[in-house]
C-alpha positions in Angstrom: 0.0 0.0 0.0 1.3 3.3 -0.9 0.1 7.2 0.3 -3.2 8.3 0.9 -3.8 11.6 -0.8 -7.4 13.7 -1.5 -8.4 16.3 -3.5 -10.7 19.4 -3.0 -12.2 21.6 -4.8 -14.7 24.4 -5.3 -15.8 26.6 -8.1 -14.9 29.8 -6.3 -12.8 31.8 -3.5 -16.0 32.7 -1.7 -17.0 29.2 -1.6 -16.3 27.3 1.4 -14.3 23.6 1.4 -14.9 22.6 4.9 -17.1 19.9 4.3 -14.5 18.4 2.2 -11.8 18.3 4.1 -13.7 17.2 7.3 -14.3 13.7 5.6 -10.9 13.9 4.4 -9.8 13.9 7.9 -11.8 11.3 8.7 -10.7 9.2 6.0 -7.3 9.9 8.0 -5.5 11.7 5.0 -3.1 13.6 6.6 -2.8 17.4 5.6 0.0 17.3 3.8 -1.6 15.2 0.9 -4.5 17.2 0.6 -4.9 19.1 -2.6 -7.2 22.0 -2.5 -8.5 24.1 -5.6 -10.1 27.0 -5.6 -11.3 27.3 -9.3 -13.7 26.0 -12.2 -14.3 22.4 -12.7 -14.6 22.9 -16.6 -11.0 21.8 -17.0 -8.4 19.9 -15.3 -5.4 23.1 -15.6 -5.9 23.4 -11.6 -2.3 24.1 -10.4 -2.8 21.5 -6.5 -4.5 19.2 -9.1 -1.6 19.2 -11.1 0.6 19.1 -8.3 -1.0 15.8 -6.9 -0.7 14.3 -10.0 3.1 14.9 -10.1 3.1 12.7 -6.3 1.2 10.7 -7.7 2.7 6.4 -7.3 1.2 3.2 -8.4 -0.5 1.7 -5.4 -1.8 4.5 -4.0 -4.7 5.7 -2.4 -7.1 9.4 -4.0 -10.0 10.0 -2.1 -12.9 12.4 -3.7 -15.7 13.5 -2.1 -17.9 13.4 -5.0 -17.2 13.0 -8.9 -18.2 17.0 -9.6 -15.6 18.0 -7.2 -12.9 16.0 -10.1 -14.0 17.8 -12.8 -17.6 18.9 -14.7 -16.1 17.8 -17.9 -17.6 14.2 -19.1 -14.8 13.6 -21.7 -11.9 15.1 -18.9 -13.2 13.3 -15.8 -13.2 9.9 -18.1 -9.6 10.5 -19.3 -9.1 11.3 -16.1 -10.3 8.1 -14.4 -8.3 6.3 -17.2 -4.6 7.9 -16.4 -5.3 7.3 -12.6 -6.3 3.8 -12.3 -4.6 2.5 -15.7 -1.5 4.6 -16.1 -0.3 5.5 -12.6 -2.6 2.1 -10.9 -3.5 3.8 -7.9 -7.1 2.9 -6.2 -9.7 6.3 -6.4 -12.4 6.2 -3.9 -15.4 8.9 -4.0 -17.1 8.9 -0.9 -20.3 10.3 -1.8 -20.7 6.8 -4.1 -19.5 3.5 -2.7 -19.5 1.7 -5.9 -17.0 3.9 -6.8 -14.0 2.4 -5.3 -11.5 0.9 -7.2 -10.2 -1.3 -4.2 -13.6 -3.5 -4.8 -14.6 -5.4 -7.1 -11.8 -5.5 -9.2 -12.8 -8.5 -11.6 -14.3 -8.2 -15.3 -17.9 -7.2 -13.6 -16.7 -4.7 -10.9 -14.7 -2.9 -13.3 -17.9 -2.9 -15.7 -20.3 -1.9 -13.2 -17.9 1.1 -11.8 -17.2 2.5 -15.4 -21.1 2.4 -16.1 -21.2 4.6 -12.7 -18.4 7.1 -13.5 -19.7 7.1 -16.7 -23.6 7.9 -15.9 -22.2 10.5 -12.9 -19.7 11.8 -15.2 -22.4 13.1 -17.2 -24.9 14.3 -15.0 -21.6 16.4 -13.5 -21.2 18.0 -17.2 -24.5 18.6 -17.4 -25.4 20.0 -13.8 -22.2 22.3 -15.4 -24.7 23.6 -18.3 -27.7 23.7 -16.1 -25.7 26.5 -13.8 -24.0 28.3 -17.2 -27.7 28.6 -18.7 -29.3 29.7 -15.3 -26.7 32.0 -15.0 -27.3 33.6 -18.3 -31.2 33.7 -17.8 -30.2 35.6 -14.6 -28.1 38.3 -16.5 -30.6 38.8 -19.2 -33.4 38.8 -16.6 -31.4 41.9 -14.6 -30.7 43.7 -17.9 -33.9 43.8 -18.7 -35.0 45.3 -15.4 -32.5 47.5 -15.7 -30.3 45.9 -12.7 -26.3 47.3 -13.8 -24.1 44.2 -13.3 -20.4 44.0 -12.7 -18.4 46.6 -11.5 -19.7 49.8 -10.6 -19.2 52.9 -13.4 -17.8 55.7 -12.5 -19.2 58.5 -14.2 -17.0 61.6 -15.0 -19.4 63.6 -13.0 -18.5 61.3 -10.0 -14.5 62.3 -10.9 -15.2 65.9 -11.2 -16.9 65.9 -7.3 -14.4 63.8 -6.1 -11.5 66.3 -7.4 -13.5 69.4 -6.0 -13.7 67.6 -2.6 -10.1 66.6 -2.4 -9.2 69.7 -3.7 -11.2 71.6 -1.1 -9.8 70.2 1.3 -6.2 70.4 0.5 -7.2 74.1 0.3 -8.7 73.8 4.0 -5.6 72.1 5.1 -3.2 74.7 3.6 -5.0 77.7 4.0 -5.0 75.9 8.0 -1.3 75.1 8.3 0.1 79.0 7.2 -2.5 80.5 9.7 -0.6 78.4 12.4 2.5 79.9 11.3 1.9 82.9 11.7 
């Protein structure tokens, strides 16, 4: 038996990995070998993903939480699969779905019956991907046509031309200030 490692990840900075890493702990990964990500799923050019895969030794132990947090790519998280548990022969376990666990079943009909699963969740991950992407634009268009401004704020040039006269006002204030001390 070789390491244990686990990866992490969420879509964004703001999102919170907790959850993650607490069943990582109490799969007894220890620290050092846990990978965390803080960026899109739509690709596997994740720097700690990366990483990982460098450390990376035949007979070793990945644990996921859950096939999205791999990837939302079907294609990628197949290939994926494929160059962990053929190239580099290490044994993946996602903890959110037993039957994916390449420790069991490793004869003709447990490999079948876990590439039918990675297959089947590998899919709905991709598409859960396009369900966000397409509520996300229905939200935009939604607020555009209420008039809601999204992004970053504009700043106007009247906005500027206040905020000069105020600074400059008060430099004024401050100067005018400073010589009557002086005298």
């Amino acid at each position: 038996m070789g390491n244990t490692y686990a990866y992490v990840r969420v879509s964004t900075k703001e999102q919170n990995e907790n959850r993650q890493l607490i069943a990582m702990e109490e799969m007894q990964v220890p620290k050092k070998n846990i990978y965390i990500d803080k960026q899109s799923g739509k690709d596997f050019a994740r720097p700690m993903y990366q990483k990982m895969m460098e450390k990376l030794k035949e007979d070793d132990l990945f644990y996921i939480k859950s096939i999205d947090r791999l990837g939302r790519d079907y294609q990628e998280i197949l290939e994926q699969w494929r160059i962990l548990t053929k190239e580099k022969k290490i044994d993946i376990v996602v903890l959110d779905m037993p039957l994916l666990d390449t420790r069991k079943g490793k004869d003709l009909m447990g490999t079948f019956i876990a590439d039918l699963v990675l297959a089947l969740l590998s899919y709905v991950s991709e598409n859960e991907r396009h369900n966000i992407r397409s509520r996300q634009k229905e939200g935009i268009e939604a607020a555009k046509r209420k008039g809601t401004h999204l992004g970053r704020v504009i700043v106007t040039s009247v906005v500027i031309v206040i905020s000069v006269v105020i600074v400059t006002s008060v430099v004024k204030i401050c100067l005018v200030s400073l010589f009557d001390k002086r005298k």
